[in-house]
C-alpha positions as CSV (number, residue, x, y, z in Angstrom):
1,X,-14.7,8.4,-3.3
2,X,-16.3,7.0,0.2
3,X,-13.8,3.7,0.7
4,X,-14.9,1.5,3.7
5,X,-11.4,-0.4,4.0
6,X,-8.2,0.0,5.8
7,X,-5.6,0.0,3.0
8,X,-1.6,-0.4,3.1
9,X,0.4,1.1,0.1
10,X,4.2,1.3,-0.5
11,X,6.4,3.8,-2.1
12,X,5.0,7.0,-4.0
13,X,6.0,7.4,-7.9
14,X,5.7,9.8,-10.8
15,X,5.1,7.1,-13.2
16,X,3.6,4.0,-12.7
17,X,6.6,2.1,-14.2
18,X,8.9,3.3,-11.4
19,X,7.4,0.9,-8.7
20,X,8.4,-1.9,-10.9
21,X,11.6,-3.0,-8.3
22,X,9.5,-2.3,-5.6
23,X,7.2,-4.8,-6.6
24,X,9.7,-7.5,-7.2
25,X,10.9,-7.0,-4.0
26,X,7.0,-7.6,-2.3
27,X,6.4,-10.6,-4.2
28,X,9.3,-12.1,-3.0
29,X,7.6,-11.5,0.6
30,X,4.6,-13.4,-0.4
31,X,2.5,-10.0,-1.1
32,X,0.7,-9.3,-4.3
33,X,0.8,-5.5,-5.1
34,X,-1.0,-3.8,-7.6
35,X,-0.2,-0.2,-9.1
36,X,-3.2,1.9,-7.7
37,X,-3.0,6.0,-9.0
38,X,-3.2,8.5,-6.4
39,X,-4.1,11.8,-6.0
40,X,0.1,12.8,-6.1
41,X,1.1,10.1,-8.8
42,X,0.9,6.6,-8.4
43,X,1.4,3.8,-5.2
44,X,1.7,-0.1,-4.8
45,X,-1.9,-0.9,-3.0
46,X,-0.9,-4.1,-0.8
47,X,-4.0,-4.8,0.8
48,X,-7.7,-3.7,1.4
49,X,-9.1,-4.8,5.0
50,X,-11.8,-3.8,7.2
51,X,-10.2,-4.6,10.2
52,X,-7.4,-1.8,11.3
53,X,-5.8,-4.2,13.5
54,X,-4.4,-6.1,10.4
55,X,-3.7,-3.2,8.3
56,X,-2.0,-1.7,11.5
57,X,0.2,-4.9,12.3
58,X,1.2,-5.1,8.0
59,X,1.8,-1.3,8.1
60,X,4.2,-1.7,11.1
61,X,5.6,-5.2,9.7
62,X,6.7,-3.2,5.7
63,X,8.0,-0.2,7.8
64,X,10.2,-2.5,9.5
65,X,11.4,-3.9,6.6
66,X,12.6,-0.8,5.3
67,X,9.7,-0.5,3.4
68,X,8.1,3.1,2.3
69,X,4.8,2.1,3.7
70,X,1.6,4.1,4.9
71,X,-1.9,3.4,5.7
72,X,-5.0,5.1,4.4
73,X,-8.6,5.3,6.7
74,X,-11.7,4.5,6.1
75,X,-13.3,7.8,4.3
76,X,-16.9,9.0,5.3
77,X,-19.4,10.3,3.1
């Protein structure tokens, strides 16, 4: 699937249930996760962007938090 946004996820889970504390802990940042499934299982999608510069500085910001975070490109057709 061709994706024109930047995106941030956290964590990486078996079963979509197992994110639930993870969650918690994000909205308690202000941050509105959503269970997105992935190619290995599933992830908490935290934000879509266009711009990298903002996915870049909320990648770094969850990392430093002690956050299981990573950032997904833009795909090309």
């Amino acid at each position: 699937m061709n994706c024109p946004f930047y995106r941030v996820f956290v964590g990486r889970y078996e079963k979509s249930t197992e994110a639930k504390s993870t969650s918690e802990k994000l909205r308690k940042l202000g941050l509105t996760p959503s269970v997105f499934k992935t190619n290995d299982g599933y992830s908490l999608l935290i934000s879509s962007s266009l711009r990298q510069e903002y996915a870049e500085t909320l990648l770094t910001n969850l990392i430093r938090k002690g956050f299981d975070a990573y950032l997904e490109a833009p795909t090309k057709a």
